[in-house]
N, C-alpha and C positions, 0 to 999 in steps of 0.2 A: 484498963477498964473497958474500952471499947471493944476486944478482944472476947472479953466475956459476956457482955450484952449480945454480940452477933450469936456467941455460942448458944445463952438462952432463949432466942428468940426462932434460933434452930432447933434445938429442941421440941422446945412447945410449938413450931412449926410442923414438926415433923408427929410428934403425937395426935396433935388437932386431924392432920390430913391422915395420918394412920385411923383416927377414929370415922372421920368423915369418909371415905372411901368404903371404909370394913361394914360399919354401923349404917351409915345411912344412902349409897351411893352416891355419896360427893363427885363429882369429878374433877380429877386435878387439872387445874390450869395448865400445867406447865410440861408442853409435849416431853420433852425426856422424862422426866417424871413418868409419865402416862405410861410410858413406853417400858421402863422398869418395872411400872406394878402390873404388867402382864405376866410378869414372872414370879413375883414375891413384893407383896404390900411392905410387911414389915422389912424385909430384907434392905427392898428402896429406899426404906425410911431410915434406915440404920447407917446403910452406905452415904447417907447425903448427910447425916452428923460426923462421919467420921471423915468423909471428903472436905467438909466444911472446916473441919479443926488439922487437919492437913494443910491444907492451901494457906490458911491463917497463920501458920505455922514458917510458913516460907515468904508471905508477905511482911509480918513481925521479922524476920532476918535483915527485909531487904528496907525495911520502914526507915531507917537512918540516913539510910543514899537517899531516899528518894522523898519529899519536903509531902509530895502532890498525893503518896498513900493517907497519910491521916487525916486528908479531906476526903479520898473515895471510900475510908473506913465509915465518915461520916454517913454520907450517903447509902453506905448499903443499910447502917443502921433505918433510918429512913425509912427505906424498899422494904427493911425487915419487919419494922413496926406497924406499915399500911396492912403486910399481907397479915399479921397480926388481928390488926384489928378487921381483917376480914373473916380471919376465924372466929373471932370472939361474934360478931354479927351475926352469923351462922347457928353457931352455937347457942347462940341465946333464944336460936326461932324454933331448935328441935325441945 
């Protein structure tokens, strides 16, 4: 379940900051980020859902060895809900 919450919260990460950037000039936080959407907004935005479900991909393999991933799963939940609710904060002021 945790697997799919990081995914949604990527998603709607990645939409929010596609609209933010496109729609209002947001600036993205997060220097690589920045640094992709010099090239393609959506492209960035695309690539970092699918890097996302990649990596999660090879962490879920490795998740049975290792006791200490289903607490860092935790935490990026977390990470992911803050910037979350950064977008919604945003969102709510345009």
């Amino acid at each position: 379940m945790t697997y799919i919450i990081i995914m949604l919260l990527t998603v709607f990460d990645a939409i929010a900051t596609w609209f933010g950037v496109t729609r209002y000039g947001i600036e993205e936080a997060n220097p690589f980020m920045r640094w992709l959407f010099g090239w393609d907004v959506a492209g960035a935005c695309i690539l970092a859902v699918i890097m996302t479900a990649l990596m999660l991909v090879v962490v879920r393999h490795y998740s049975k060895q290792y006791r200490w991933i289903g607490y860092a799963l935790v935490g990026i939940v977390a990470v992911k809900v803050a910037v979350a609710g950064l977008h919604v904060a945003w969102l709510m002021l345009i």
